[in-house]
N, C-alpha and C positions, 0 to 999 in steps of 0.2 A: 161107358161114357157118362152114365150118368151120374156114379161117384166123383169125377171131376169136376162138374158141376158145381156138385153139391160141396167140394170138398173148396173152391174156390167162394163160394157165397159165405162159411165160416168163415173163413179167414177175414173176408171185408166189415163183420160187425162189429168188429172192437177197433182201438187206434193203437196204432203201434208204438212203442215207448220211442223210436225216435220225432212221431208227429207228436208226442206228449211235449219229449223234453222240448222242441222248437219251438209251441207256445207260450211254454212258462219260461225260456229267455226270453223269448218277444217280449209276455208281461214285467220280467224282469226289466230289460230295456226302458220299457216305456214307465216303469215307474222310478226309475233312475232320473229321470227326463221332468218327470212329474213333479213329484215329492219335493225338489228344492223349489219350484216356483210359486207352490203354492202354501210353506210355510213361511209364520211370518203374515199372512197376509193378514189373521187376527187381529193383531194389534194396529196393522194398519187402519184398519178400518174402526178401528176403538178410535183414534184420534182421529180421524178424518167425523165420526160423527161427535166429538169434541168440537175440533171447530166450524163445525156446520152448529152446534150449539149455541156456542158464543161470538161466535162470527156476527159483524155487523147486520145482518138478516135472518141471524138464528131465533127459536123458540127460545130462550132465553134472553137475550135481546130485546127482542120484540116485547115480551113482557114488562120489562124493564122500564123500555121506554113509555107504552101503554101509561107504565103506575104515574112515572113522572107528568105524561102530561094529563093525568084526572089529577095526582095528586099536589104537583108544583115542589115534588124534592123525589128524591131515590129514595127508592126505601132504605134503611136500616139495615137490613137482614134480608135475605135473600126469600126467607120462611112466609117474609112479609107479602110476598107475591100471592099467595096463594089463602093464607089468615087474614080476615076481615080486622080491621085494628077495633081495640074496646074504648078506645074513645070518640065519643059518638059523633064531636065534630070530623073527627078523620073517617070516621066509618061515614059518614052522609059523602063526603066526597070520593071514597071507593067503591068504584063501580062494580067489581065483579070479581071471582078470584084470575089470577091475571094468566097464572097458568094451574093444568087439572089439579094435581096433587103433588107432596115432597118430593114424590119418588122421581121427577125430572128436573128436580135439585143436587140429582149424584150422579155422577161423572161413570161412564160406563167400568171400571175398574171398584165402585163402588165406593168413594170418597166423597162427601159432599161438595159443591162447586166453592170454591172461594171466592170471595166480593167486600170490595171495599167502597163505601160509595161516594168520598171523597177525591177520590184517582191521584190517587201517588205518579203513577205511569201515564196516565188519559188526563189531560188539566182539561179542567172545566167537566169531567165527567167522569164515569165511574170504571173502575179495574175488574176485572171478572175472568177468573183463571179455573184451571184445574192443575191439579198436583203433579199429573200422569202416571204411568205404570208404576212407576215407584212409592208412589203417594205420600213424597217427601216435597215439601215447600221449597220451592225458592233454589234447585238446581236446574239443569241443560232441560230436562225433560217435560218443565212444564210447559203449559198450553194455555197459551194465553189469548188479552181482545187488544194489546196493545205490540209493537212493538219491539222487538227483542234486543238490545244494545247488547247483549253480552259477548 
């Protein structure tokens, strides 16, 4: 009797190839289920912190507007947010760098932001795009602070 036992406590410490194979369709399953929902979602969220950038109340934006009103125009260059100007009447009227450094002058794809600060597309105010995934100008995929007629 006591070989019996014994003989049935062996047997329960390992799993048996069909409790194996049932897991790993399970995991298969459920990564069937998975894996499409959650690619893709990268880039989503590249553009979505795009236009949270340049959106009407982004860091970028807001800097923007900051320079205009110490400064009474847009800046020039985007660069200029951030560079103290060497002419000393504009440097006496900029307060501070407007945002930390370049490096929140590039577009998560890593293309610098585009800005015009005459606004071709924005009258009376300034254009402020990025290229997007492609980081070609002026197709479907950019990201822009105006508008899209196309």
């Amino acid at each position: 009797m006591y070989a019996v036992k014994n003989r049935v406590r062996r047997s329960r410490r390992a799993f048996t190839l069909l409790e194996i194979l049932l897991v790993v369709g399970l995991l298969a399953l459920l990564a069937a289920f998975a894996i499409p929902a959650v690619v893709g979602r990268g880039e989503q969220a590249k553009i979505k912190m795009v236009e949270a950038a340049i959106g009407p109340n982004g860091a970028i934006s807001n800097a923007i507007k900051m320079f205009h009103f110490d400064m009474g125009s847009y800046p020039e260059e985007l660069k200029d947010l951030v560079e103290k100007p060497s002419d000393s009447d504009l440097a006496e009227k900029w307060k501070s760098p407007y945002l930390e450094d370049v490096k929140g002058l590039t577009d998560p794809w890593g293309s610098d932001y585009q800005f015009n600060p005459d606004g071709d597309h924005n009258e009376g105010r300034y254009d402020l795009w990025s290229m997007g995934p492609d980081r070609i100008d002026g197709n479907e995929d950019d990201i822009t602070n105006w508008e899209d007629d196309r």
